[in-house]
N, C-alpha and C positions, 0 to 999 in steps of 0.2 A: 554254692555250686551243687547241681545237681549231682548224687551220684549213681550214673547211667549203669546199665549191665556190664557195659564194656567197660569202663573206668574199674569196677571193683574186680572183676577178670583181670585186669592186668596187676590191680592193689595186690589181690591173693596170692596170682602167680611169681609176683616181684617175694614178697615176704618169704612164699615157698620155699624158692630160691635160697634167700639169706638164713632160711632152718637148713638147708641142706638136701630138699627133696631131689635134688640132682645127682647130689654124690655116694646118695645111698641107696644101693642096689637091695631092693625092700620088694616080695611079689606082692604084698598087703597093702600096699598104698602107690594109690598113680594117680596121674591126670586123668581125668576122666575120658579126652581127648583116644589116652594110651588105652583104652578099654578094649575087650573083644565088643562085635558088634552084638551079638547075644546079650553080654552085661549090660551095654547101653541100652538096648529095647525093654532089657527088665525094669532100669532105672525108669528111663522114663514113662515106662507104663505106669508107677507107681508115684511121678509128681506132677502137678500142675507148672511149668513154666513159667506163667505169667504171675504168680503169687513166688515160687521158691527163686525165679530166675536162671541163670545159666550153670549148670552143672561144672564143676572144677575140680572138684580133689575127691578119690574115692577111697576109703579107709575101710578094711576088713580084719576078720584076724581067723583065724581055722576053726573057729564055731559058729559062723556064717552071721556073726553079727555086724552090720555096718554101718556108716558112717556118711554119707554124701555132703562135701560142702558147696551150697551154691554160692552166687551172686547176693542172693538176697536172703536168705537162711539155711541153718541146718537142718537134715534130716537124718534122723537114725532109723535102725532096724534092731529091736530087744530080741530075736528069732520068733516072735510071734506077733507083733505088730509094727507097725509103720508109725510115727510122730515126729512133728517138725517145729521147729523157734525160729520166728522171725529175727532178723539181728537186732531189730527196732523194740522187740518184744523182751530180751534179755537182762536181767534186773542185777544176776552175779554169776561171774563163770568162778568156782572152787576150786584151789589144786588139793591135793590130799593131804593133808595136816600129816609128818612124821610120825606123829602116837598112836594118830587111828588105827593107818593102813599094817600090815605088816610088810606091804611089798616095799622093796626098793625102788629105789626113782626109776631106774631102768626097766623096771616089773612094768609099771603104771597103763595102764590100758582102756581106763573108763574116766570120761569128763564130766562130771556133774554140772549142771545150769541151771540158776534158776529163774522161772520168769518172774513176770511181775503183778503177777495172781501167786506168785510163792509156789508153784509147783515144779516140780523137781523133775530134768530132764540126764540121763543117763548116755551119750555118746561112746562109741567105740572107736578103739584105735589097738593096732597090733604089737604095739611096745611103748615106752616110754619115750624115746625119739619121738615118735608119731604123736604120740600125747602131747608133746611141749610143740612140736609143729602147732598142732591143730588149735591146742591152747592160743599158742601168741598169735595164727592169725586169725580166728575169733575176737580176741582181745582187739585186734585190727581194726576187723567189721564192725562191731559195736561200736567201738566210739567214731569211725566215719560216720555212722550213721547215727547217733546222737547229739 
């Protein structure tokens, strides 16, 4: 089965759902849908469409670093550059090993991923709710699409 832009738009938004992006009154993370029209013209000045796919969930935190998840990959923003992972390109998503971190799971705000040239990609999210959001519907997209 192919999996069309619209199929994984509604894949993402179902899971959204079952993490709770509905019931948590969060200004760090929306639909992208829910965006000012400003936010959306800066996003998509900043991706190609037809390579990242349809825009879905936007993840921020008060340090301006963000998060876009499409249809067809992620994109983040480190506050100095732009970089993206294909979900096809994704080789291990990390959660944080308890010994390393010193935050608490509720702290949690950065996703590690790595592709599969082994380089190490860094995602943003504005708490640990958002993290394990983003987490499991990444988790999603990869294996739909492997």
């Amino acid at each position: 089965m192919e999996r069309t832009n619209e199929y994984m738009l509604n894949r993402i938004m179902w899971k959204a759902g079952k993490h709770g992006i509905y019931k948590r009154a969060n200004p760090y993370t929306l639909f992208f849908n829910e965006l000012s029209e400003s936010i959306k013209a800066y996003l998509k000045s900043n991706i190609n469409e037809e390579v990242s796919g349809l825009p879905v969930i936007f993840f921020t935190k008060p340090s301006n670093q963000w998060t876009l998840l499409c249809t067809k990959q992620v994109i983040g923003y480190t506050g100095e550059k732009i970089f993206s992972i294909s979900f096809q390109d994704i080789a291990d998503i990390k959660t944080y090993p308890f010994q390393i971190t010193k935050k608490n799971k509720p702290e949690w705000d950065e996703l590690p991923i790595l592709d599969k040239q082994n380089n190490e990609f860094v995602f943003h999210t504005s708490d640990g709710y958002e993290h394990n959001l983003l987490h499991n519907v990444l988790l999603m997209c990869w294996r739909l699409v492997s």
